[in-house]
N, C-alpha and C positions, 0 to 999 in steps of 0.2 A: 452443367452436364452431370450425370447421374454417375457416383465411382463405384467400383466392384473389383474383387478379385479372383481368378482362378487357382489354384497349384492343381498341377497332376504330379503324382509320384509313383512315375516308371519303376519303381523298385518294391512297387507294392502288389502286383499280380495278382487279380483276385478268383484266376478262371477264364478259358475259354468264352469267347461267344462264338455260341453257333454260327452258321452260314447260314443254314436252314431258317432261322426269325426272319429273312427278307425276303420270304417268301412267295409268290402270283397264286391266282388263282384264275381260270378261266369256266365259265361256265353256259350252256346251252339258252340263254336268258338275254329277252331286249336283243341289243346285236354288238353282243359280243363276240360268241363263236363267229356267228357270221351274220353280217357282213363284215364284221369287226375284224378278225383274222381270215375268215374264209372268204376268198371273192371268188374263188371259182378257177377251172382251167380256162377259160373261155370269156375271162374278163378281159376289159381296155383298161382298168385300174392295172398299174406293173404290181407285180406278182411273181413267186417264186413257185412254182409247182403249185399255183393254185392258195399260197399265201400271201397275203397282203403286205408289197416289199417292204413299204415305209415302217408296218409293225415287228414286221423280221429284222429290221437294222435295226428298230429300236432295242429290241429286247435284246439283239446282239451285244447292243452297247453294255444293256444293263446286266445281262447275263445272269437272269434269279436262278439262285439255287435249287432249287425244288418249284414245279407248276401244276396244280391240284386239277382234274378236268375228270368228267364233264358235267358235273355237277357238286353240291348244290343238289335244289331237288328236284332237278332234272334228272341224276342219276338215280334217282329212285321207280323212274318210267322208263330209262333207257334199255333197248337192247343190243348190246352188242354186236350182236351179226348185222344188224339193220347199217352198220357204219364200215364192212368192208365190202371186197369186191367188187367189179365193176357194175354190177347192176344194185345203186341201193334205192329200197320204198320211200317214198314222202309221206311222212305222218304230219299229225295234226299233236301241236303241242298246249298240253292246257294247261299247266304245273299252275301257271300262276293268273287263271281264269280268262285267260286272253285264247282266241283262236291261230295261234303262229303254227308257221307254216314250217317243221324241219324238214331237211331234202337230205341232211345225213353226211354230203361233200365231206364236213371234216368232221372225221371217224380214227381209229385207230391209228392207222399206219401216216393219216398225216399230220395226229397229235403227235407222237412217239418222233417222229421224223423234224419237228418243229423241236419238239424238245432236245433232239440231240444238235440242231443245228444250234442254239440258244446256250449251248452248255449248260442244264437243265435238267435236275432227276424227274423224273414224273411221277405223278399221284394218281394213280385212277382212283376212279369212287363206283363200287360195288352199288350192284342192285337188290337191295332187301328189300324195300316197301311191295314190290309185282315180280322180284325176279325170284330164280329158287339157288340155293348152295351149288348145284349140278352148274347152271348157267357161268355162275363165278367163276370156278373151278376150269372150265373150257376155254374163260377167255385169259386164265393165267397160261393154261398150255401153248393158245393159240400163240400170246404173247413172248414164252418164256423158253420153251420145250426146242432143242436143238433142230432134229429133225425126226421124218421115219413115223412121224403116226400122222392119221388124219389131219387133225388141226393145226399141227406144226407144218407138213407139208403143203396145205390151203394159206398158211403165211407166205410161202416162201412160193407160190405159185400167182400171190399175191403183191408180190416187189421185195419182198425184204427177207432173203436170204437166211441172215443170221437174225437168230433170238435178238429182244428189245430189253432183255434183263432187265425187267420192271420192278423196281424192290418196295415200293409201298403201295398197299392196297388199302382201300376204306373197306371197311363192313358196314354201309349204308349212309346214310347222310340226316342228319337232324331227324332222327326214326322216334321222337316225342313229337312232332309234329307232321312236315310234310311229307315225311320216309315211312309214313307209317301206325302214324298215332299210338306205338309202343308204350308201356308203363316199362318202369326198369327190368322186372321180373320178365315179362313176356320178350322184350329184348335180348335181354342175355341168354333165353332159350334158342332164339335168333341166333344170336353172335354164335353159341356152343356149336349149332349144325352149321353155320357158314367156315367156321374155324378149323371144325374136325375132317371135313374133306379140301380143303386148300391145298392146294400141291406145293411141296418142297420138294422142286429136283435136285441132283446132284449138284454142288458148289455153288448153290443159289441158298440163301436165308431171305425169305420175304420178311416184309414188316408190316404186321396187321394192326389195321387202327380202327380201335371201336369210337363209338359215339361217344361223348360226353354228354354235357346240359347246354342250355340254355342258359348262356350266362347273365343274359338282362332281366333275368324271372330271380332274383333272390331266395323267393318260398321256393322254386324248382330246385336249386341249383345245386347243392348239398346232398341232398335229397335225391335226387338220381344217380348222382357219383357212388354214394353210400348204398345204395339200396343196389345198383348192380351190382357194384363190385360184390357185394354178401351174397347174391345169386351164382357168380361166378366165381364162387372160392368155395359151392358148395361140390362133394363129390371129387370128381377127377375138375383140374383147373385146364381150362383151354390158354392155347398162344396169347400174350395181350403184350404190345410192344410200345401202340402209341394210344394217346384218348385225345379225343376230339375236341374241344372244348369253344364256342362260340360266342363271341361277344360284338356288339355295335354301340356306336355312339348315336341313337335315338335320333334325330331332327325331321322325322315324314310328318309330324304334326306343327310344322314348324317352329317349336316350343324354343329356338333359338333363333330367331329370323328364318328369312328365308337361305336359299343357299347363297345370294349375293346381296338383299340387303339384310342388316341387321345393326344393332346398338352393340355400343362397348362391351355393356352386361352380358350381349347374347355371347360377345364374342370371348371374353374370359369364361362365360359359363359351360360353350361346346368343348373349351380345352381342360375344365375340372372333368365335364362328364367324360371326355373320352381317358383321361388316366385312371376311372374308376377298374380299369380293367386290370389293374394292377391287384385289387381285392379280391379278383377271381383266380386271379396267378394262384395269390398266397390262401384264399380256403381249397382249391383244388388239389394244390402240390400236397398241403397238408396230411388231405384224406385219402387220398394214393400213395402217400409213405406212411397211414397206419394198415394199411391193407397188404395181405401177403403178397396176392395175388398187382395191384397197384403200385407194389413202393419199386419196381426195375423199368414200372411201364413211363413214356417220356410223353411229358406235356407239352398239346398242340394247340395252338388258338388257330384253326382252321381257316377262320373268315370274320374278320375283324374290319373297323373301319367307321368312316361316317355315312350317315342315309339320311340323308335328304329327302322331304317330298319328288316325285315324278313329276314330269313335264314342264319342271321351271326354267328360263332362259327363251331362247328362241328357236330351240331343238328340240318339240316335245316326240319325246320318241321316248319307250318305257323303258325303265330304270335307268335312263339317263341325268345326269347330275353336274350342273356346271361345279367345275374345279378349281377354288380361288386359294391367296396366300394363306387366309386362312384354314384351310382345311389341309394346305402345307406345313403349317405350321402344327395343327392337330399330330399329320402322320411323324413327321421330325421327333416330339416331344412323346409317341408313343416306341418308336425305334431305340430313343434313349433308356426308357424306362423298361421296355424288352431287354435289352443290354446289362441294365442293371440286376435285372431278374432272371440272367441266363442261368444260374443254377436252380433253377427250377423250371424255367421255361424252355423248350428244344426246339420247335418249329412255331411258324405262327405266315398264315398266307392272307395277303390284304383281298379285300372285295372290292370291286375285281380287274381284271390288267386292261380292258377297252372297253370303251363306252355304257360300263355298267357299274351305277353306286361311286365310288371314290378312285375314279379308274386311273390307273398310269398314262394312256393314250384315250386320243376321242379323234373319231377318224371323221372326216367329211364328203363325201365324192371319195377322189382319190386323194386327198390330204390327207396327211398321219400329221395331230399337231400332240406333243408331249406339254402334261400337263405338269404343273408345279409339286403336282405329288411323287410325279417321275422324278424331276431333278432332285426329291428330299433322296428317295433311292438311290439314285445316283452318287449323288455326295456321299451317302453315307456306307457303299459298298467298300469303303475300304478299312471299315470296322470286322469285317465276316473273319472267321477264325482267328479273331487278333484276343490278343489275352486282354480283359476287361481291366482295368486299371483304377486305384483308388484314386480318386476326384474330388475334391471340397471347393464347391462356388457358393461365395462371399459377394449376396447384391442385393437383397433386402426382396420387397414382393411389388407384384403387380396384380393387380383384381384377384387379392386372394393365394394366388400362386409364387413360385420363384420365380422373377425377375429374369433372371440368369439360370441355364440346365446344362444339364450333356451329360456325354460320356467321354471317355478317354480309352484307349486301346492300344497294344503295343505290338507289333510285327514285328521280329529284327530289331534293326535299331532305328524305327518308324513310328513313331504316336502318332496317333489320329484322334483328333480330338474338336468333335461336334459342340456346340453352341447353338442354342436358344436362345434368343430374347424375345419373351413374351410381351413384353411391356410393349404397347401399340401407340403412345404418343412419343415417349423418350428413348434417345441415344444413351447407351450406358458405354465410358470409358473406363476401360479394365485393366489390369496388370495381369497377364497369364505367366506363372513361374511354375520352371520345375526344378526344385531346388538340387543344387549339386550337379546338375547338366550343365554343357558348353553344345549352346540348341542352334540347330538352322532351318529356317521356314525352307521348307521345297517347295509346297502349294499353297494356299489359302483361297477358298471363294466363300464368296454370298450368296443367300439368297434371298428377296425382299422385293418390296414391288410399290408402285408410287399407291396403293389401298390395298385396306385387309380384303378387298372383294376382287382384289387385280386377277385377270384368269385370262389365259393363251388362247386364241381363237382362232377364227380363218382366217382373217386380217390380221391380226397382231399375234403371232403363234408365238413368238420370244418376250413377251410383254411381262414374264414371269421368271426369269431364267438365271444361272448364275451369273458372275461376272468375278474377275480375279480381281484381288485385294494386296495391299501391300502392309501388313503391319511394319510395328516399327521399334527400333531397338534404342532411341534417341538418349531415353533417360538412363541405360544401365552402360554396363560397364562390363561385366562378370558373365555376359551371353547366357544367362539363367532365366533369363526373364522378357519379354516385351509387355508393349503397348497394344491393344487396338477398339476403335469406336464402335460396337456395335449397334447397327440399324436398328431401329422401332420394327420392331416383327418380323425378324430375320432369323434363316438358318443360316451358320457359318460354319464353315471344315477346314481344317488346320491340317497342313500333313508336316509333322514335325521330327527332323532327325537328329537323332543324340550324339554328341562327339566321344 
């Protein structure tokens, strides 16, 4: 068997990780809004006000910090008003050349009302591609505004009483592409007039997020950060709090296998390409702390993740994407490296939470089955606000990469401390120390699956799941250190307390 070692040292603090990196994303796309979350009042699926229960108790469980809706770039076509009130229109959705059918059900007040069941900030995403600054502006009121004018009192005529104190708003969605075919210059004229009428009420600070790039365009990607930013640091400078910034791990041409079959190669190669995103951390953060106007604003990876070709498995329904350990293992090993990069990175929201790209849930009928990308979230939810901690794993490589990864985190007198084993034939036995501690495991699980293609189904919906662990303290003495085997392609979580 294969040896390694770990040390964390609790006494080395390197910084906060956000909350906000574990981010959801939901968006008007495939069926995810709906039927994915939304079944309706009037569904035989059990349901909560018209949400789908099995999706409500999951995110319950997981409880993401921040949920970005409703779009993506749908919200570049969205109207607002089309999504309250009892009476809404059915439009015809084309965003992504398909004729779908929206009916609107889940609109405002049962995003906002999901989000705060889930314990959940919300992110709307502003309409710049077809809407105007005015439109923005009214649905921050609708949203925001106590009572006593029109739109605030059409809220509260509408179910919800009191303000939804919304604090993050997009200023459009991917407006180099589908929001709008923008260049930077013409954007940032955009951003100035969506900017300059936003409303700040009383004891409210929103938080405006402009676009960034396109992170998988290299020749883009520079290039538009720099080239707005110098349009908006021209004159009077507008709000700019967060930037946008998007990245994916590439597979709709299958250039790594398919999403369940694939070779060794494919499958060390989808785990290099999806940590390339760590180069757009570090040239992004860069050119927005040489910017006036950029170096207070906080870096967002929006919408992150693997994509797949459509309609592979025996689900073909669009943007749907079977979810195997593999692609658990993808999000694990990009959660790590998020972690690592919290002092430049703030938020980052996966694509997306049901049945859409690399989703947490994939619903069937009424089945809600959680996929393997869920329990990486899961596990790893007890890194959020924990102070980052310096880590050195000692384990040589596998296809390229570390062998052995993670992070380590500290709460209290709590470490938490994530494992990767990338290696997909061998067990690695390891010694985890943290020197000058007297340590007690509270928890430990796995996660692993009898193949890198193992994925939760309608039949076998725990076929991916964790399972509790027992490490072992055999060889020491001095309660500083253990033992434990880890699985060929497993996530592992340690929740470890200091005496």
């Amino acid at each position: 068997m294969l040896s390694a070692s770990i040390t964390v040292f609790p006494r080395e603090p390197l910084g906060e990780i956000s909350p906000f990196l574990h981010g959801q994303f939901l968006e008007h796309t495939g069926e995810c809004a709906s039927p994915g979350v939304w079944v309706g009042q009037e569904s035989e699926i059990p349901h909560q006000n018209g949400v789908r229960l099995g999706v409500l108790q999951a995110l319950k469980q997981l409880e993401p910090p921040v949920i970005r809706w409703p779009g993506g770039c749908f919200a570049d076509a969205y109207n607002w008003r089309d999504g309250i009130g009892p009476n809404r229109p059915t439009r015809v959705s084309s965003r992504w050349g398909g004729d779908e059918i929206e009916t609107n059900g889940f609109g405002t007040h049962e995003f906002l009302e999901l989000c705060r069941d889930v314990n959940a900030h919300p992110w709307i995403g502003g309409n710049v591609g077809s809407g105007t600054p005015r439109e923005l502006a009214q649905w921050a009121e609708y949203c925001n505004f106590q009572s006593g004018t029109s739109l605030s009192d059409e809220r509260i005529q509408n179910g919800s009483e009191k303000p939804f104190d919304v604090k993050f708003w997009g200023i459009g969605n991917e407006s180099w592409d589908c929001g709008g075919k923008f260049t930077p210059e013409t954007y940032a004229a955009q951003y100035r007039q969506f900017e300059s009428i936003f409303p700040k009420f009383h004891g409210q600070n929103p938080f405006l997020i402009a676009v960034g790039p396109d992170g998988n365009k290299a020749q883009e990607s520079a290039a538009w950060t720099r080239q707005l930013l110098q349009n908006l640091e021209k004159w009077r400078t507008p709000r700019l709090h967060g930037f946008d910034a998007h990245f994916y791990t590439w597979n709709s041409q299958n250039q790594f296998g398919t999403a369940t079959q694939f070779s060794l190669d494919e499958y060390y190669g989808i785990l290099s390409e999806s940590l390339k995103i760590g180069a757009l951390i570090d040239e992004q953060r860069e050119i927005l702390d040489a910017s006036t106007i950029g170096r207070e604003a906080k870096l967002i990876l929006g919408e992150w993740g693997i994509w797949h070709a459509s309609g592979q498995g025996e689900h073909e329904r669009d943007f749907w994407q079977p979810n195997t350990l593999r692609d658990a293992i993808c999000a694990a090993m990009t959660l790590d490296l998020l972690h690592h990069k919290s002092d430049k990175v703030w938020m980052a929201n996966l694509a997306q939470g049901v049945n859409v790209l690399q989703a947490l849930l994939h619903t069937f009928g009424d089945v809600t089955v959680k996929t393997p990308t869920f329990h990486v979230f899961d596990l790893y939810k007890r890194h959020r606000g924990g102070q980052l901690l310096h880590a050195d794993f000692e384990s040589g490589e596998a296809g390229g990469l570390p062998r052995l990864s993670g992070s380590a985190s500290l709460q209290g007198n709590i470490v938490t401390l994530s494992v990767v084993n990338s290696g997909a034939k061998s067990p690695v036995e390891a010694t985890i120390s943290l020197p000058g501690q007297n340590i007690q495991i509270v928890a430990a699980k796995e996660l692993s699956g009898e193949s890198l293609a193992a994925q939760n189904g309608l039949e076998s919906p725990d076929l991916v799941a964790p399972r509790e662990i027992n490490p072992t303290f055999d060889a020491v003495t001095d309660k500083s250190s253990f033992a434990h085997a880890f699985a060929p392609a497993s996530v592992t979580v340690f929740l470890i307390q200091l005496g």
